[in-house]
N, C-alpha and C positions, 0 to 999 in steps of 0.2 A: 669477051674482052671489052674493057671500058673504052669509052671512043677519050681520046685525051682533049682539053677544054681547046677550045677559039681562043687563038691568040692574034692581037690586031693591033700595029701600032695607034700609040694616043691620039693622035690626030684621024683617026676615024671613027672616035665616040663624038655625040652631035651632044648638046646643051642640058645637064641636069643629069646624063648615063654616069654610073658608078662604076669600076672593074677594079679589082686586082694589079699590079703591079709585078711581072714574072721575074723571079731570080734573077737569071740569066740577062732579063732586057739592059739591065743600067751597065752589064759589061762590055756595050757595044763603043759607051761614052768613053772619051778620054777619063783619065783619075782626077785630074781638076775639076770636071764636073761632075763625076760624082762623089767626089768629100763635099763641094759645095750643097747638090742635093739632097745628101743624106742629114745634113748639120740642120737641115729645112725641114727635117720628115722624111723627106721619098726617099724611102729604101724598099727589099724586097719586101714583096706579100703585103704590102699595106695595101689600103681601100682609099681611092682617087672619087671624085667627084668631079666632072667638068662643069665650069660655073660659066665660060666663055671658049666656045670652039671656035678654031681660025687665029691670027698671029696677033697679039700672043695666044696662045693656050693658057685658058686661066683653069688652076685647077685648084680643089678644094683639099688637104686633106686634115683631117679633125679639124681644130678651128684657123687652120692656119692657109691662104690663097698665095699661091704661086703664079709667077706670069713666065713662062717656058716659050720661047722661042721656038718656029717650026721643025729649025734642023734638027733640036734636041728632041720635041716634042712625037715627032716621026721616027723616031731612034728608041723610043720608050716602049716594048710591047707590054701590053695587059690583057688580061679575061677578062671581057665583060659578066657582070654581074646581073641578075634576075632584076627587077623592078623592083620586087620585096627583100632585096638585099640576100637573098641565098645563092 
């Protein structure tokens, strides 16, 4: 049986860690913020960068940085991702 991936909310990836984005996380948000995040990028399954851990949460994703506030930021779970992006 596969063991199912580590999921952590975003505020406990530390400066430069990449993860995933889980389905499920962004529906813990109110609908206001997430049309606002999705309209940004953050939707399911994409790949996050943190460029600044702590408030704000700056996060990277493709060429586009976000500055997330804690409450939301701790409301986001993701998979961490490998170093070499697998």
């Amino acid at each position: 049986m596969a063991k199912s991936p580590l999921k952590i909310p975003l505020t406990q990836l530390g400066r430069g860690q990449r993860a995933t984005v889980e389905c499920s996380a962004l529906d813990a948000l109110p609908s206001e913020h997430r049309c606002l995040l999705a309209a940004m990028g953050l939707g399911e399954k994409c790949e996050v960068r943190v460029c600044r851990a702590g408030t704000p949460c700056i996060i990277q994703i493709d060429q586009t940085r976000l500055g997330l506030p804690r409450d939301i930021a701790e409301r986001i779970m993701v998979t961490p991702l490998e170093p070499n992006g697998s």
